[in-house]
C-alpha positions in Angstrom: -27.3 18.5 7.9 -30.0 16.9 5.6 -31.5 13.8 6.4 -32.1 11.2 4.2 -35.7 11.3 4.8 -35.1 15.0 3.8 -33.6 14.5 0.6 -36.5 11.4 -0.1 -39.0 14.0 0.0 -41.3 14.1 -3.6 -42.1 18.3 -2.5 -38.0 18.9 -2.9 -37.0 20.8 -6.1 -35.6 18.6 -8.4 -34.2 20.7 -11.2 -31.7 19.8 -13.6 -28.2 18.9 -12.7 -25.5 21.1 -14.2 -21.9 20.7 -14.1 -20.9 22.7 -11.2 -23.9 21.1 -8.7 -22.4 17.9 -10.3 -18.9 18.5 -9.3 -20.2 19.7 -5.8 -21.5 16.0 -5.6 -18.8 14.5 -6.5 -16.1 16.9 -4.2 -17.8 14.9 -0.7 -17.3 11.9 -2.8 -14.0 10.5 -1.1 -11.3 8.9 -3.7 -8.2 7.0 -3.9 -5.4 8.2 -6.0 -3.7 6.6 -8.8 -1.0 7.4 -10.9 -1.6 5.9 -14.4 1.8 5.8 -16.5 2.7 4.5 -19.8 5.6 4.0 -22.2 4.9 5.2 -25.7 7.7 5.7 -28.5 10.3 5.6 -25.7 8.2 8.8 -23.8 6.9 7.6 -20.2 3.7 9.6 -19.4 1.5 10.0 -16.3 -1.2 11.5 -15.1 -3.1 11.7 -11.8 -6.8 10.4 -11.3 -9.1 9.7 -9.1 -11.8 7.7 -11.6 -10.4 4.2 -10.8 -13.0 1.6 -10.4 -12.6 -2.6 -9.4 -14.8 -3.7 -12.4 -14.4 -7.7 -12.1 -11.7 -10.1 -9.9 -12.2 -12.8 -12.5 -11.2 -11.9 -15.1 -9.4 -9.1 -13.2 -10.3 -5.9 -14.7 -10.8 -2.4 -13.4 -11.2 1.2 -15.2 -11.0 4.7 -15.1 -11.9 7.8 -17.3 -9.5 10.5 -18.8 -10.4 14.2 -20.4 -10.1 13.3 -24.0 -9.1 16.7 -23.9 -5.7 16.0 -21.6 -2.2 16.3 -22.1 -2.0 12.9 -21.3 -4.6 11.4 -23.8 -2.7 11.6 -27.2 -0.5 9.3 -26.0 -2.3 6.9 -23.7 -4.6 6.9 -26.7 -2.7 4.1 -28.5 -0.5 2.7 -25.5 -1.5 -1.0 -25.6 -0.1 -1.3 -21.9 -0.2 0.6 -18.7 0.7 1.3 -14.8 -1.6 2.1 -12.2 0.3 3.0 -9.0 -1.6 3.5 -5.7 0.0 6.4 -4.0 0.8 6.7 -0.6 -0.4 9.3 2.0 3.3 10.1 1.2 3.4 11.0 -2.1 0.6 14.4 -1.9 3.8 16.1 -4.0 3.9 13.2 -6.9 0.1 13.2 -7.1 0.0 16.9 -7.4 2.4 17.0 -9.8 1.0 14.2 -12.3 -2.2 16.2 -12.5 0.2 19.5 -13.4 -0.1 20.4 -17.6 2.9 21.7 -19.1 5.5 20.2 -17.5 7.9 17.0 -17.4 6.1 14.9 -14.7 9.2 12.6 -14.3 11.5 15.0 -14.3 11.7 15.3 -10.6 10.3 11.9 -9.8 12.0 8.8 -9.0 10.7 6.3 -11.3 12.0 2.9 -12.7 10.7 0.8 -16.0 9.2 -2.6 -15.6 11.0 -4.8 -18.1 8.2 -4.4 -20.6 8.9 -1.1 -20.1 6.2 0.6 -18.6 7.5 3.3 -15.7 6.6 2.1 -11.9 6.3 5.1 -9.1 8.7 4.7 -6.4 7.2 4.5 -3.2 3.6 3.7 -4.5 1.7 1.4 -2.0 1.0 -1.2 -4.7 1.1 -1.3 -8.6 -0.9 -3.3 -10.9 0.2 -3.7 -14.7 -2.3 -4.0 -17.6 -3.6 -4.4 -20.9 -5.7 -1.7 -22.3 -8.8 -3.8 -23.7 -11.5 -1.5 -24.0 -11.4 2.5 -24.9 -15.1 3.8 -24.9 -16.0 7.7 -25.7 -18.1 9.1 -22.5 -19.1 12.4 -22.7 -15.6 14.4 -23.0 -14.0 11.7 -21.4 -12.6 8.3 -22.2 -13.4 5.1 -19.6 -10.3 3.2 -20.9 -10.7 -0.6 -19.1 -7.9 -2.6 -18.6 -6.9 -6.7 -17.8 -4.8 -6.8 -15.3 -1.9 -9.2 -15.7 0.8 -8.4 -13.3 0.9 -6.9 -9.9 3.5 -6.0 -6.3 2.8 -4.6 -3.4 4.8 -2.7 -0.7 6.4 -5.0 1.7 5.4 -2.6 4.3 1.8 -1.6 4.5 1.3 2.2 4.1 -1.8 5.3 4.6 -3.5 5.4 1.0 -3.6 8.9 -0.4 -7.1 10.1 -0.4 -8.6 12.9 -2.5 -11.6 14.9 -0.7 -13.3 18.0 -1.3 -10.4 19.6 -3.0 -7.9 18.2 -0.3 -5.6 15.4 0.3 -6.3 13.1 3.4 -4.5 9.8 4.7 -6.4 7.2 6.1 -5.1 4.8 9.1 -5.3 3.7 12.3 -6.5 7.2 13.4 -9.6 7.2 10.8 -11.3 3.8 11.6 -14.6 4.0 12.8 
């Protein structure tokens, strides 16, 4: 293992990051999984990510980035609304199959509409409803943020799903240091 003192070291080789070394970063990064789901035209769609970030409590905003190049994006490109539920430890079989291409996500998943019609996960550990008010180009992506405006969570508190070096991992009572 590498030291911090190792890694502050001015001798270490400090060549340029490319994508892969940049993904290997980001694979020991541990994330929370979200569903993100929309209504457009009557069409729900959904995908899975792991970008979402708390950006501000007042006004309450948060973010996250999509692959302009995704199945997804078309749509949730002009969606003026959205869902972001917070999966369970649960719900490893919804998460992977929001982040399958090619297929009809909801197809197999129970799933109801919120009266403004945006779909809700059943069995997510918490959903928060928003306003798309920002959509800013990144690179290939899109960091779309969002104003939250209505939220529920479970009644009964429940193991987050947790994405980790290519794995998924619950967190609990057995993980606290």
């Amino acid at each position: 293992m590498t030291s911090s003192a190792q890694l502050n070291d001015p001798s270490l080789d400090r060549s340029p990051l490319g994508a892969d070394a940049f993904k290997g970063v980001f694979r020991n990064h541990p994330a929370g999984v979200v569903v993100i789901t929309t209504t457009v035209d009557g069409q729900p769609v959904g995908f899975t990510a792991t970008s979402l970030i708390s950006v501000s409590a007042d006004p309450p905003l948060l973010a996250f980035s999509v692959d302009s190049a995704s199945s997804a994006w078309r749509l949730l490109s002009v969606a003026p609304t959205l869902v972001v539920n917070f999966l369970t430890a649960d719900q490893v079989e919804v998460s992977a199959r929001f982040a399958t291409s090619g297929i009809d996500r909801f197809a197999t998943t129970d799933w109801w509409s919120l009266p403004t019609g945006e779909p809700v996960l059943t069995g997510s550990a918490a959903w928060i409803r928003g306003e798309i008010v920002q959509r800013t180009p990144v690179g290939r992506s899109v960091l779309v943020s969002v104003l939250a405006v209505e939220s529920a969570v479970a009644d009964e508190p429940s193991a987050p799903l947790v994405y980790h070096d290519r794995r998924y991992h619950g967190i609990g009572d057995h993980s606290v240091l």
